[in-house]
VOBA-1610 file (N, C-alpha, C; in pm, whole numbers, padded with zeros to 5 digits, always signed):
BEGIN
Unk+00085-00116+00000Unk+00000+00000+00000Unk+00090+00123+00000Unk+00091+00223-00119Unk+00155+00327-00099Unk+00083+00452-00137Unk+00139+00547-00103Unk+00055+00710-00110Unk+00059+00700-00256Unk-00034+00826-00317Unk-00059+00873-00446Unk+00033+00906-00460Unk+00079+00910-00622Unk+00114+00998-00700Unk+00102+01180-00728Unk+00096+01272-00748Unk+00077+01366-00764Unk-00048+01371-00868Unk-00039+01333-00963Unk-00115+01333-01090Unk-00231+01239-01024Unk-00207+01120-00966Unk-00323+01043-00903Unk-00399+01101-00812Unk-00334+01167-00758Unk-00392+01258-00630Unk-00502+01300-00708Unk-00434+01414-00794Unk-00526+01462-00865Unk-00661+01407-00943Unk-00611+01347-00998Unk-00756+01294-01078Unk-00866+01208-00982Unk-00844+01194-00817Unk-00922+01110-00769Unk-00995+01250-00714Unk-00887+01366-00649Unk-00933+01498-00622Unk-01031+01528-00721Unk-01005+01521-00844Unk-01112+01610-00959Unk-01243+01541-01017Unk-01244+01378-00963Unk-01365+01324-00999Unk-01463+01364-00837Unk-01389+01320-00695Unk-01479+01378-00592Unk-01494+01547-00587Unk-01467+01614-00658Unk-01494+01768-00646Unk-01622+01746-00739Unk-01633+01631-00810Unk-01751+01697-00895Unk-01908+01684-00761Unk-01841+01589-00680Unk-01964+01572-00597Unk-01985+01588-00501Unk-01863+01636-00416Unk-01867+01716-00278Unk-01819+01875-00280Unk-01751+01921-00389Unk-01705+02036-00426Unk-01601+02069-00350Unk-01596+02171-00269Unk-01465+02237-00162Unk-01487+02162-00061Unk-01568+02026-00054Unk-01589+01973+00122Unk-01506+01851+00106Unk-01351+01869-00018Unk-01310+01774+00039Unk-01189+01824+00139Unk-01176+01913+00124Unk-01029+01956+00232Unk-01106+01941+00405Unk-01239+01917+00425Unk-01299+01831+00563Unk-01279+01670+00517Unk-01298+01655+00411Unk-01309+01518+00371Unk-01189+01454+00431Unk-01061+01494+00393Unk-00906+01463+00459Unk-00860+01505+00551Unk-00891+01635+00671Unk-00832+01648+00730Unk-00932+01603+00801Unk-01086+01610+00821Unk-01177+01514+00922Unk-01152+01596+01060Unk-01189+01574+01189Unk-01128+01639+01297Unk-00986+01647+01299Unk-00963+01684+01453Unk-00832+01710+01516Unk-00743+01564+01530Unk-00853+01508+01591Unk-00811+01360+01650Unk-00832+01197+01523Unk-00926+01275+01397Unk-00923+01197+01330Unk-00879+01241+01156Unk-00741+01216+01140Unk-00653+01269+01030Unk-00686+01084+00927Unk-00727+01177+00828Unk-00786+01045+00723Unk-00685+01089+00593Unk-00660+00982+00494Unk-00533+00975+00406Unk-00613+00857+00262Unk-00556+00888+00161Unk-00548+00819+00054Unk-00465+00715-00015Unk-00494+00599-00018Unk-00415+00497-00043Unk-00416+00410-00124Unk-00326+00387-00235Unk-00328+00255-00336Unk-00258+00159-00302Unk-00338+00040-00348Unk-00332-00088-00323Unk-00382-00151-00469Unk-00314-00230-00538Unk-00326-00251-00641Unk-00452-00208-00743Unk-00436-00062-00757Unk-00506-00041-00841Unk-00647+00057-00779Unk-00642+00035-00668Unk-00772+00059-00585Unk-00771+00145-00497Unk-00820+00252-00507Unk-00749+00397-00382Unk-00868+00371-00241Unk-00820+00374-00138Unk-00864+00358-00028Unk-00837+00442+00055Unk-00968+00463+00104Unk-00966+00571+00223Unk-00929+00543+00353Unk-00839+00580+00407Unk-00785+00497+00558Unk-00726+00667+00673Unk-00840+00593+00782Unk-00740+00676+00901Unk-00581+00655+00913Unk-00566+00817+00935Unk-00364+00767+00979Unk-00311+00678+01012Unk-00427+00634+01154Unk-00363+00549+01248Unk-00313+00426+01242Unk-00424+00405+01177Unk-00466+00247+01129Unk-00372+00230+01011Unk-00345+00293+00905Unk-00301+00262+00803Unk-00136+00304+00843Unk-00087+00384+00978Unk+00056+00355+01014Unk+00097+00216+01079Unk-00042+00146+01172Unk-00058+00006+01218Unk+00001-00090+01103Unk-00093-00076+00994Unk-00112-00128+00832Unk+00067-00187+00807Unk+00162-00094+00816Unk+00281-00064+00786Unk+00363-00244+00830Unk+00307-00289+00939Unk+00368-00417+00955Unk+00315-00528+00896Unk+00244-00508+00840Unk+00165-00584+00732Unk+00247-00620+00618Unk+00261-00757+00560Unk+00361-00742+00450Unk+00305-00699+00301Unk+00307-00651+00239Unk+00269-00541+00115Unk+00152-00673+00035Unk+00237-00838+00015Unk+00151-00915-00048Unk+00051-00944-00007Unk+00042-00963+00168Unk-00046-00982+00271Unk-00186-00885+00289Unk-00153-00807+00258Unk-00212-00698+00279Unk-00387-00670+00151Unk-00470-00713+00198Unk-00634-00734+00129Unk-00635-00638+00104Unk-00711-00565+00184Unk-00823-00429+00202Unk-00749-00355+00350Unk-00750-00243+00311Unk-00754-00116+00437Unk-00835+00011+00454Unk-00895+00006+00494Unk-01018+00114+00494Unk-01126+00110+00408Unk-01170+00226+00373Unk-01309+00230+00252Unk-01259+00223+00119Unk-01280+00152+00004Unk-01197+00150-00137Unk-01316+00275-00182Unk-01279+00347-00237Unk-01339+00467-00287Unk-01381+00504-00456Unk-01238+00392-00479Unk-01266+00382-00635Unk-01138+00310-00667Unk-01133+00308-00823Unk-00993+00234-00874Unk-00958+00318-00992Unk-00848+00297-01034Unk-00774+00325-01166Unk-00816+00226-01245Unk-00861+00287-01382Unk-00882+00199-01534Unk-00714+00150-01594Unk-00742+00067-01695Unk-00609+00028-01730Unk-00578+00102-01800Unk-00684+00222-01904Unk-00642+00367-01951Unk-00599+00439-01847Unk-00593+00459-01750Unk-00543+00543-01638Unk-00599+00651-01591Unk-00780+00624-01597Unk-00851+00700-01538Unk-00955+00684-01416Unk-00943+00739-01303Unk-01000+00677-01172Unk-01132+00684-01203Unk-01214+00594-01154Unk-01359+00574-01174Unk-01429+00519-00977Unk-01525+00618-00975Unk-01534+00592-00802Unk-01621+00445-00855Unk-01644+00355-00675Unk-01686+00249-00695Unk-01800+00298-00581Unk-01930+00178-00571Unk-02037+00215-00496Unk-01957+00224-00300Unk-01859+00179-00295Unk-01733+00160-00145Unk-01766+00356-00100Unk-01745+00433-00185Unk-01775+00624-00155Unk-01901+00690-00113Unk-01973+00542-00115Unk-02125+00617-00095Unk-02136+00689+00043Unk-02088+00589+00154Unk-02072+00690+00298Unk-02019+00816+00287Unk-01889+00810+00229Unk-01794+00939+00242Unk-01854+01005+00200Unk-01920+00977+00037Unk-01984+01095-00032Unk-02107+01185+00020Unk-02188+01060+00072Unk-02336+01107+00160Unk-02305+01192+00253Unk-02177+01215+00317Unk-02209+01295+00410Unk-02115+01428+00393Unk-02075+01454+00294Unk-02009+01580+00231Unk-02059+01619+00121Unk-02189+01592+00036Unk-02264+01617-00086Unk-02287+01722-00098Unk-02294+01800-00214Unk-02347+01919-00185Unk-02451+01940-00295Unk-02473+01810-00404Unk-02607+01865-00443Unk-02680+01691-00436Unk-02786+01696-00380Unk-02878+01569-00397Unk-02959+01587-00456Unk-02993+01462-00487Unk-03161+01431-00506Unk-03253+01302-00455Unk-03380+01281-00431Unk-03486+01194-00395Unk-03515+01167-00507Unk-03568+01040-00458Unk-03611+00946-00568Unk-03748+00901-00495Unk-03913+00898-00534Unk-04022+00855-00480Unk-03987+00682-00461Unk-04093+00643-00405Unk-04043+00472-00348Unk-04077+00408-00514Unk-04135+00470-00598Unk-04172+00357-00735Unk-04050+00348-00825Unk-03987+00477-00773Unk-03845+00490-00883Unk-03732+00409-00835Unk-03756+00385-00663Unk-03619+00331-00648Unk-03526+00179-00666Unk-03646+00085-00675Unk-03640-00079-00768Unk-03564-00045-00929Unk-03572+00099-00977Unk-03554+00059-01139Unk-03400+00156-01081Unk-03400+00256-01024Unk-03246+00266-00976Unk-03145+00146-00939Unk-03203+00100-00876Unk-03126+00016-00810Unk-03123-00130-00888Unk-03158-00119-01001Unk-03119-00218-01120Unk-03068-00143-01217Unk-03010-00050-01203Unk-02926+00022-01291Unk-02979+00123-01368Unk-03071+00153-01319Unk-03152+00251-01407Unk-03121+00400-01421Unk-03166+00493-01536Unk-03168+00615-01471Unk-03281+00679-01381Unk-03228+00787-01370Unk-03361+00844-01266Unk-03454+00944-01438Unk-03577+00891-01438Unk-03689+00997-01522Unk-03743+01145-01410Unk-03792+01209-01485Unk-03846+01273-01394Unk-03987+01259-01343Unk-04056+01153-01361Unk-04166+01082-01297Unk-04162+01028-01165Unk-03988+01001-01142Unk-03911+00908-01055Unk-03882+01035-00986Unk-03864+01153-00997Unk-03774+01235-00909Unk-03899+01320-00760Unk-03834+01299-00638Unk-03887+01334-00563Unk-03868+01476-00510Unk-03758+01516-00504Unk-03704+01640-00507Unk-03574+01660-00530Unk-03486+01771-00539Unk-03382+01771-00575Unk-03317+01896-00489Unk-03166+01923-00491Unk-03147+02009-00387Unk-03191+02187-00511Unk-03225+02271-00464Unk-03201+02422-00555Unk-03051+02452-00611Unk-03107+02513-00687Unk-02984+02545-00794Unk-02895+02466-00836Unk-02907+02295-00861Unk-02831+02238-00937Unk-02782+02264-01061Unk-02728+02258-01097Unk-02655+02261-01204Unk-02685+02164-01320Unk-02706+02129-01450Unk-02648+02033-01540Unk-02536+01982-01529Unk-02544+01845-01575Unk-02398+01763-01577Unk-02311+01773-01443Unk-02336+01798-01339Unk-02291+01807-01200Unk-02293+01626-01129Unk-02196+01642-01062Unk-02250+01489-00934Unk-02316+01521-00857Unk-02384+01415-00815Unk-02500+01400-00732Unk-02561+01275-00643Unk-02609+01285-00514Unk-02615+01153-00427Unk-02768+01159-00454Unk-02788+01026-00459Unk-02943+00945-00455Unk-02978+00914-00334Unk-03073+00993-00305Unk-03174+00910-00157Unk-03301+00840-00225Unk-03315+00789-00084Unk-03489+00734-00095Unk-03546+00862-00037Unk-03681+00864+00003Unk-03757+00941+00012Unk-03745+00951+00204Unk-03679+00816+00262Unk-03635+00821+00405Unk-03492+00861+00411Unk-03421+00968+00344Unk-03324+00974+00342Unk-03197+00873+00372Unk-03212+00797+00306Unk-03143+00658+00273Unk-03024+00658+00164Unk-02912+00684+00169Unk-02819+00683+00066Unk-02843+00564-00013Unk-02902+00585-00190Unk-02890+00460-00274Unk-02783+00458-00346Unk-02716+00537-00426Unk-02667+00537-00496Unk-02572+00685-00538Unk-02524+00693-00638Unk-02497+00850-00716Unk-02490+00835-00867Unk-02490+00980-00933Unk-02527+00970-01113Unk-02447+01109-01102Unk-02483+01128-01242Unk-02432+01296-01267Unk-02600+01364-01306Unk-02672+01489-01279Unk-02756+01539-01358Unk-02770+01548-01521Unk-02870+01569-01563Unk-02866+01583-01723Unk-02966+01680-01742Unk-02980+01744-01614Unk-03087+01867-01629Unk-03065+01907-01490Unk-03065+02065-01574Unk-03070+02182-01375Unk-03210+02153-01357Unk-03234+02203-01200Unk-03282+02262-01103Unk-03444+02305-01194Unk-03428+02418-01242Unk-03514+02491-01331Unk-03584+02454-01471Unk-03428+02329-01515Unk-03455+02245-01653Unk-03568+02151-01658Unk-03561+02097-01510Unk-03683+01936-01406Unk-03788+01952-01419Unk-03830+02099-01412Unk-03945+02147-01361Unk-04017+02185-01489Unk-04014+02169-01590Unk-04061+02234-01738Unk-04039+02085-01805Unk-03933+01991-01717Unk-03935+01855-01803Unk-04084+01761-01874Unk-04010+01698-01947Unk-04168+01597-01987Unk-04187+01480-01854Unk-04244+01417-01828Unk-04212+01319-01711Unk-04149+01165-01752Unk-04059+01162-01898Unk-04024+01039-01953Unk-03892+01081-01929Unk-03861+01206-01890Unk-03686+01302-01929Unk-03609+01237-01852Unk-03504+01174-01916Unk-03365+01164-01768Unk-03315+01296-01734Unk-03338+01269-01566Unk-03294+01381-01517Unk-03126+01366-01394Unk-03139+01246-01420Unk-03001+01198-01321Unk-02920+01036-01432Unk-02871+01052-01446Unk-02754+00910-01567Unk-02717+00891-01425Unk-02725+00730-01423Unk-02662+00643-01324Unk-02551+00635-01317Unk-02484+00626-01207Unk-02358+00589-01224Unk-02326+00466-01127Unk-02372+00493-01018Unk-02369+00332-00935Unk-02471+00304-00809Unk-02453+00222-00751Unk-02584+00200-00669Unk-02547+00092-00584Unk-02647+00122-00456Unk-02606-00047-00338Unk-02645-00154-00422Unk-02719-00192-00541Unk-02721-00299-00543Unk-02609-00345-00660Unk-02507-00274-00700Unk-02391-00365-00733Unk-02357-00453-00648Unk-02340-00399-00486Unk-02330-00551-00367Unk-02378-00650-00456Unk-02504-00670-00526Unk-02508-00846-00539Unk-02480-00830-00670Unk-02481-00700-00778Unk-02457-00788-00902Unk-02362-00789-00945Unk-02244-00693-00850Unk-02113-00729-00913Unk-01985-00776-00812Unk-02073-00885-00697Unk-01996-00916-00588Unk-01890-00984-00593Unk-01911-01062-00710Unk-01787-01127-00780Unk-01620-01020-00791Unk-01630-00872-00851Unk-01554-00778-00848Unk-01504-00731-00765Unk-01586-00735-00645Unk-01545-00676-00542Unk-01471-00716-00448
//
């Protein structure tokens, strides 16, 4: 397990800015007492407290599974892609959401997009093409997508419109448990 790269840093920095924005510099430094860090492990960047991941250190490198939250991985083109492992981190530093009513959330959670028939509310002033966290209607983290329509765009939509492109969801747990 070793620290990023510079350039890696970066590109894992510039895919979570699309969906927490400036809340990741809380994202890493976290409190006083809890200093959190970024870590690859073949291929797979993981989110790990200091502590634990200075513990980690006697671990022998082959030995060594999983350490902390996997957040995402590097493509073999060499571009980081988050995995459904960010949904905690992300849920709780988001800065634009949306709801999904209870009829929409079975076709999310088989990979679907969100229509706007499906959309329950959304946060104000979203943006187009922005990231974005999926709740249920009990504020339940399902998933995240990018928008494909602002705020203002939803509301004038037809009710067939994608208004959120999937990007991942809890139920990869079973359909891509094999990967994981």
């Amino acid at each position: 397990m070793r620290a990023l790269t510079e350039d890696e840093t970066r590109l894992v920095f510039e895919k979570l800015h699309k969906f927490i924005g400036k809340n990741i510099k809380a994202l890493v430094d976290g409190s006083m007492d809890d200093q959190n860090c970024l870590r690859l492990q073949k291929g797979r960047v993981y989110f790990v407290r200091e502590d634990i991941m200075k513990r980690a250190t006697n671990v022998a490198r082959d030995k060594l599974v999983s350490l902390g939250t996997c957040i995402g991985k590097f493509t073999h083109s060499g571009k980081f892609r988050l995995t459904i492992g960010c949904l905690d981190v992300m849920a709780r530093y988001a800065k634009y959401k949306v709801w999904v009513k209870p009829s929409a959330e079975m076709s999310f959670l088989y990979g679907n997009h969100i229509v706007k028939s499906g959309l329950g509310r959304i946060t104000e002033n979203t943006p187009s093409y922005t990231g974005v966290v999926v709740y249920s209607m009990s504020d339940i983290p399902l998933g995240f997508g990018v928008t494909a329509k602002s705020t203002d765009e939803c509301r004038t939509a037809d009710p067939n419109a994608i208004v959120v492109f999937h990007q991942a969801d809890v139920g990869e747990y079973l359909r891509a448990e094999d990967e994981m």
